[in-house]
LUMKOLVEX-571010 format. One record per residue (C-alpha): x, y, z. Coordinates in steps of 0.5 Angstrom, whole numbers, plus 500, padded with zeros to 3 digits. Example, Ala and Ser with C-alpha at 12.3 -4.5 7.8 and 13.67 -1.06 7.14 Angstrom:
BEGIN
+-----+-----+-----+
|  xx |  yy |  zz |
+-----+-----+-----+
| 525 | 491 | 516 |
| 527 | 498 | 514 |
+-----+-----+-----+
***
This chain:
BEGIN
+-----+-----+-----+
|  xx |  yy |  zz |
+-----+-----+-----+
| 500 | 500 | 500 |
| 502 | 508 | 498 |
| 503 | 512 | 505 |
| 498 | 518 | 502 |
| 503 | 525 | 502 |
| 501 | 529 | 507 |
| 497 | 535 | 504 |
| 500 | 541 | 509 |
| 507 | 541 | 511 |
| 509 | 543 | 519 |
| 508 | 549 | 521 |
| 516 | 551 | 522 |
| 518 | 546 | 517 |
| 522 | 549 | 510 |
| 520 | 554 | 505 |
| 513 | 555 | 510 |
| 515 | 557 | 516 |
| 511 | 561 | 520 |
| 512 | 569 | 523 |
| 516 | 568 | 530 |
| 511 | 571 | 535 |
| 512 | 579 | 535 |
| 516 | 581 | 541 |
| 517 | 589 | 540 |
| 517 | 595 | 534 |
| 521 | 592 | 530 |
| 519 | 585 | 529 |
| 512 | 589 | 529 |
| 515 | 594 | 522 |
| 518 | 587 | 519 |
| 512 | 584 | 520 |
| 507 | 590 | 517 |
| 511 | 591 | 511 |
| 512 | 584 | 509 |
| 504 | 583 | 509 |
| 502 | 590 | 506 |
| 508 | 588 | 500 |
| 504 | 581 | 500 |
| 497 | 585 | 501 |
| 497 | 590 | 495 |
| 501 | 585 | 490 |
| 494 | 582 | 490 |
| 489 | 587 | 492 |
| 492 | 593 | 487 |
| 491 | 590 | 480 |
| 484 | 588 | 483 |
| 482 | 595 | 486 |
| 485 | 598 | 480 |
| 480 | 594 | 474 |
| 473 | 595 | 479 |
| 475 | 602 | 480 |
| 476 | 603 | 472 |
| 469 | 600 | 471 |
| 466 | 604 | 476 |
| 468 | 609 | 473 |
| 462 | 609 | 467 |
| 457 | 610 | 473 |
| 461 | 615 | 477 |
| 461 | 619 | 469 |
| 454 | 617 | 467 |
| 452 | 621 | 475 |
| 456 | 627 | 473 |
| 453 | 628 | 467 |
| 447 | 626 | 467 |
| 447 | 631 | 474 |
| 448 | 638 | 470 |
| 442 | 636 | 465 |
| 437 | 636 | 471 |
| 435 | 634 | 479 |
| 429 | 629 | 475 |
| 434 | 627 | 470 |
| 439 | 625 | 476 |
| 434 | 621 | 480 |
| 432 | 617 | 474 |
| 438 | 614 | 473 |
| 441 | 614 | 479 |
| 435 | 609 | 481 |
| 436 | 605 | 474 |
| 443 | 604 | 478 |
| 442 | 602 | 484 |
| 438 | 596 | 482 |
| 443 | 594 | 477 |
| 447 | 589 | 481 |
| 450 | 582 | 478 |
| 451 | 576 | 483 |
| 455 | 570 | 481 |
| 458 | 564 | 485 |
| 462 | 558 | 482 |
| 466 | 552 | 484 |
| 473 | 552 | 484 |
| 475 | 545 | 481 |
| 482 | 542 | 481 |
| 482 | 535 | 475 |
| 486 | 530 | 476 |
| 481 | 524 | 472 |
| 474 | 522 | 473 |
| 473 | 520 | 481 |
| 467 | 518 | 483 |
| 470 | 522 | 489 |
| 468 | 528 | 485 |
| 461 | 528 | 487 |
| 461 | 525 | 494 |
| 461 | 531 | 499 |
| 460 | 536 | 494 |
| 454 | 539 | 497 |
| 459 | 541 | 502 |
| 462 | 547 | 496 |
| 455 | 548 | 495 |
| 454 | 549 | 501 |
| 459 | 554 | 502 |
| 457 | 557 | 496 |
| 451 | 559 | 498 |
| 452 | 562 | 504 |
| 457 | 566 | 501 |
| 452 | 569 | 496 |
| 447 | 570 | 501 |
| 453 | 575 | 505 |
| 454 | 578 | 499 |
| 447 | 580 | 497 |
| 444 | 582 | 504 |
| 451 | 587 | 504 |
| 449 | 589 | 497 |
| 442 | 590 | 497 |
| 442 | 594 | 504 |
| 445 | 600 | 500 |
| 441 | 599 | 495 |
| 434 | 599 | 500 |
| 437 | 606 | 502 |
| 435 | 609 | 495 |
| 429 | 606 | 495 |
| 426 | 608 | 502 |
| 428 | 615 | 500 |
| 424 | 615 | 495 |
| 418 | 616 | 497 |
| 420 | 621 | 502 |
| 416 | 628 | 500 |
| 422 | 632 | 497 |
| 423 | 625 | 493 |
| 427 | 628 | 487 |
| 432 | 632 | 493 |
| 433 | 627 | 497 |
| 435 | 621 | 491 |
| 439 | 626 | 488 |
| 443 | 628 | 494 |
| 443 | 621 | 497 |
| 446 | 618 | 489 |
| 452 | 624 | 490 |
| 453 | 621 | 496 |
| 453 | 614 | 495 |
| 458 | 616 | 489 |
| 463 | 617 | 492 |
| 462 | 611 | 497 |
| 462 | 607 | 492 |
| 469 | 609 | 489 |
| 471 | 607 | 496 |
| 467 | 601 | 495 |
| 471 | 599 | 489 |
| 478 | 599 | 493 |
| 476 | 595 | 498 |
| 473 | 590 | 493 |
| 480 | 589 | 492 |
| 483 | 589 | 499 |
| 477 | 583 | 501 |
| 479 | 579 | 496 |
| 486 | 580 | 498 |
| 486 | 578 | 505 |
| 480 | 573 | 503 |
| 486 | 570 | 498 |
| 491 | 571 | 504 |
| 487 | 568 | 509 |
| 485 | 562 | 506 |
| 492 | 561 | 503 |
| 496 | 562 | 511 |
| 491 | 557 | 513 |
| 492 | 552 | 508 |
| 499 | 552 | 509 |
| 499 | 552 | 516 |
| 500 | 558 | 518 |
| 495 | 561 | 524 |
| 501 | 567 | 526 |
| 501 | 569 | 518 |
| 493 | 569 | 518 |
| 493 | 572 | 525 |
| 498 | 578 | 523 |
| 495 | 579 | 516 |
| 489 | 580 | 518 |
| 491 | 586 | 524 |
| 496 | 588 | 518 |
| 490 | 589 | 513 |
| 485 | 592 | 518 |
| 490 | 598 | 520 |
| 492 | 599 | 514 |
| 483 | 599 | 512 |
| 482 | 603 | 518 |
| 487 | 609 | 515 |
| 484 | 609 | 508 |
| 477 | 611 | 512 |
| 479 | 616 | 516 |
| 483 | 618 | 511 |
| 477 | 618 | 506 |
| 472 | 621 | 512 |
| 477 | 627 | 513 |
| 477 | 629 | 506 |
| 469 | 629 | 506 |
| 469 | 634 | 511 |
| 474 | 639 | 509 |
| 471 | 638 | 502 |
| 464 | 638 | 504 |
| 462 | 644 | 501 |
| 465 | 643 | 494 |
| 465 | 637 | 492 |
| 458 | 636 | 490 |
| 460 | 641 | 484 |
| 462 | 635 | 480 |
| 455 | 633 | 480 |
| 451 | 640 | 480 |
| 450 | 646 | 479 |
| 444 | 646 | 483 |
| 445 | 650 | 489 |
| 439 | 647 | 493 |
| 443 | 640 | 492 |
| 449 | 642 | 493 |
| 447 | 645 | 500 |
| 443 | 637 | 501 |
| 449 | 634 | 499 |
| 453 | 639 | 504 |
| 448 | 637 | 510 |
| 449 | 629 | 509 |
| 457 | 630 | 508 |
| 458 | 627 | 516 |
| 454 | 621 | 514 |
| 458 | 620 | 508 |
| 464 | 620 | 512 |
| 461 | 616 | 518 |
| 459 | 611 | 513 |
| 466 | 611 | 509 |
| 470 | 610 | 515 |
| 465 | 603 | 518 |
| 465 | 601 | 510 |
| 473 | 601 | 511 |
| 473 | 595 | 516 |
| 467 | 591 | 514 |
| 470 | 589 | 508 |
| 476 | 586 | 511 |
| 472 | 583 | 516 |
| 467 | 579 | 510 |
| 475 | 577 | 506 |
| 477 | 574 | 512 |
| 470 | 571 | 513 |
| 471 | 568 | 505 |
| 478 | 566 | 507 |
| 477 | 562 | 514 |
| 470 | 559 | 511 |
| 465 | 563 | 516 |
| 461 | 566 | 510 |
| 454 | 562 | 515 |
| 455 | 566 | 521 |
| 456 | 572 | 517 |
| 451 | 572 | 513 |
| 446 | 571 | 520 |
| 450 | 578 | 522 |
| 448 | 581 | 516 |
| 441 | 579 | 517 |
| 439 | 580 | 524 |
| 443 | 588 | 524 |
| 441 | 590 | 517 |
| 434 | 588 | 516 |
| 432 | 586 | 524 |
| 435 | 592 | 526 |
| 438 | 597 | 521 |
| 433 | 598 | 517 |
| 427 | 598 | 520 |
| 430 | 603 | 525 |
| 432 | 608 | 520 |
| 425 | 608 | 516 |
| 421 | 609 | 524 |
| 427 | 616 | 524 |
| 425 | 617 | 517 |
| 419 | 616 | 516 |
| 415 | 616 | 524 |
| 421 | 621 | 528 |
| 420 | 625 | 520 |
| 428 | 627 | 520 |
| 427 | 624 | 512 |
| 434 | 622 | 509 |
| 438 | 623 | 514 |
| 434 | 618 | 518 |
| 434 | 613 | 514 |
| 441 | 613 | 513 |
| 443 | 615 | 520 |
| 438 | 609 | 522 |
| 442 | 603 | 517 |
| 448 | 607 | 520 |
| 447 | 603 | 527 |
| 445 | 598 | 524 |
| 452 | 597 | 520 |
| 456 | 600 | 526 |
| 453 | 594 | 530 |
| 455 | 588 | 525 |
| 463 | 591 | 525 |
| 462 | 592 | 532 |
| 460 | 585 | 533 |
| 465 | 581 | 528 |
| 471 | 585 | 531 |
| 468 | 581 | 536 |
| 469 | 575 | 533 |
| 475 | 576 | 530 |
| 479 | 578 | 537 |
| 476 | 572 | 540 |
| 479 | 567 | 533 |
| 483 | 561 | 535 |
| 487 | 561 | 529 |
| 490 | 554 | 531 |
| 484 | 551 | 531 |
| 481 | 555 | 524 |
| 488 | 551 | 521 |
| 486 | 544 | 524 |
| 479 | 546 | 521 |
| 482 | 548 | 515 |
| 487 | 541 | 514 |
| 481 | 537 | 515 |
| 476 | 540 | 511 |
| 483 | 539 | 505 |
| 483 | 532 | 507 |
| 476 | 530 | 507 |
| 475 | 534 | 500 |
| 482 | 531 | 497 |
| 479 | 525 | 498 |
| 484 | 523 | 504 |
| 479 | 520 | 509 |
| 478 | 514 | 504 |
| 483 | 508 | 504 |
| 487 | 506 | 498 |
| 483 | 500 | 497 |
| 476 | 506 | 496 |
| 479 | 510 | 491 |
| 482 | 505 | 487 |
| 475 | 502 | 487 |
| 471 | 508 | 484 |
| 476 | 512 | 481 |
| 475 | 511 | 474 |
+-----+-----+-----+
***
């Protein structure tokens, strides 16, 4: 009988080494830049291409704005119900098993519940606009919220990339037995995220009263824009960390208890609040996104929680069994050869 090799090397074993634990500034700036090298060779190129397509969006708003404050509502309505969701399987071939199709509702499984945590974050900022726009000054409230979200989005765009990164750096760590790598590159990728917000936050409320004339010549909009700039920064700088959060979700397989998170703050709590201060406590626009605010405040709150408490030697031994089990190691010699085919 052949010994199966073993999928994971040792932890300090050759070229896989893990990080010594950190013991002062030193160690800790070498550890930073080796990740933020790591972090943004994969998470650039990604941001780069998502901000370009966004782009089209971000032109078609401000020439659309300077044609009119309908005209600016109507296309940003048609935006913000245009959204693409797609998942797929990633498949390694090595021959036709019968293996192939045993535990594969797991991956589907997996697939699902990804899906489902990217569409509630999604749709949550999609129901914004359409909660607004039934509000009595209808036209200001949507064309003033779409210059907001904007920007947001251009944001948005760069932490796209940053998730997929440190869903790829994670999952990577994991694999190669790395609970100390996959801790520090978490840290590293959520400092770094939390700067770029406060960044961006800043930048909103020294530009508050300006940067709405790339929309629009309207002074009334632009005073609407002006009036809800402390939210667009509260909300860019929360929308800096809860990306980085949903990547590690993707990378350690937590994509189940994401998606319950997302589900109780946002549409349990987020919402409902922010249309009971909208509508009921009449505060209009800034009520409603004030109230779903809370609810994002409450969902990065919460999973920072479960972040610091993350025992990241047992995700690593959950990692190796699940590559164990989905490579089919769980089964003897004799088993594979009689399905293989």
């Amino acid at each position: 009988m052949v010994t199966p090799v073993p999928l994971l090397h040792a932890v300090n074993s050759g070229e896989f080494h893990d990080y010594e634990p950190v013991r002062n500034f030193r160690d800790a700036r070498s550890v930073a830049w080796n990740e933020t090298k790591k972090l943004w060779k994969i998470a650039g190129p990604i941001a780069f291409t998502i901000i370009c397509n966004f782009g089209n969006n971000t032109a078609t708003t401000m020439f659309v704005g300077h044609l009119g404050n309908l005209q600016l509502s109507a296309v940003s309505i048609s935006l913000s119900v245009i959204c693409t969701f797609s998942f797929g399987f990633m498949e390694g071939w090595t021959g036709f098993s019968w293996l192939a199709f045993k535990d594969i509702w797991a991956f589907v499984r997996l697939s699902l519940e990804s899906a489902v945590m990217l569409c509630l974050e999604i749709w949550y900022m999609m129901t914004l606009i359409l909660a607004t726009g039934h509000l009595s000054n209808a036209v200001l409230s949507i064309d003033s919220l779409a210059i907001c979200l904007n920007f947001n989005g251009l944001e948005a765009m760069l932490f796209i990339g940053i998730n997929a990164a440190i869903s790829v750096r994670v999952s990577n760590e994991l694999g190669l037995a790395r609970p100390r790598a996959a801790k520090y590159s978490v840290y590293v990728t959520v400092g770094q995220s939390l700067l770029i917000g406060i960044v961006c936050m800043v930048v909103i409320l020294i530009t508050k009263d300006y940067f709405s004339v790339l929309y629009t010549n309207n002074e009334e909009l632009q005073h609407s824009v002006s009036n809800l700039a402390i939210l667009l920064g509260v909300t860019m700088l929360l929308n800096s960390v809860q990306p980085v959060i949903s990547g590690v979700a993707i990378g350690g397989g937590w994509q189940g208890l994401v998606a319950y998170v997302n589900l109780g703050c946002y549409y349990i709590i987020g919402l409902p609040l922010g249309i009971l201060l909208g509508y009921v406590a009449k505060w209009g626009v800034k009520g409603i996104w004030g109230g779903m605010i809370c609810g994002t405040a409450l969902q990065t709150l919460l999973l920072m929680i479960v972040l610091y408490r993350t025992n990241w030697n047992k995700e690593v031994e959950q990692t190796t069994d699940r590559m164990k089990k989905w490579a089919g190691q769980d089964y003897g010699d004799e088993e594979i050869a009689a399905v293989s085919v």
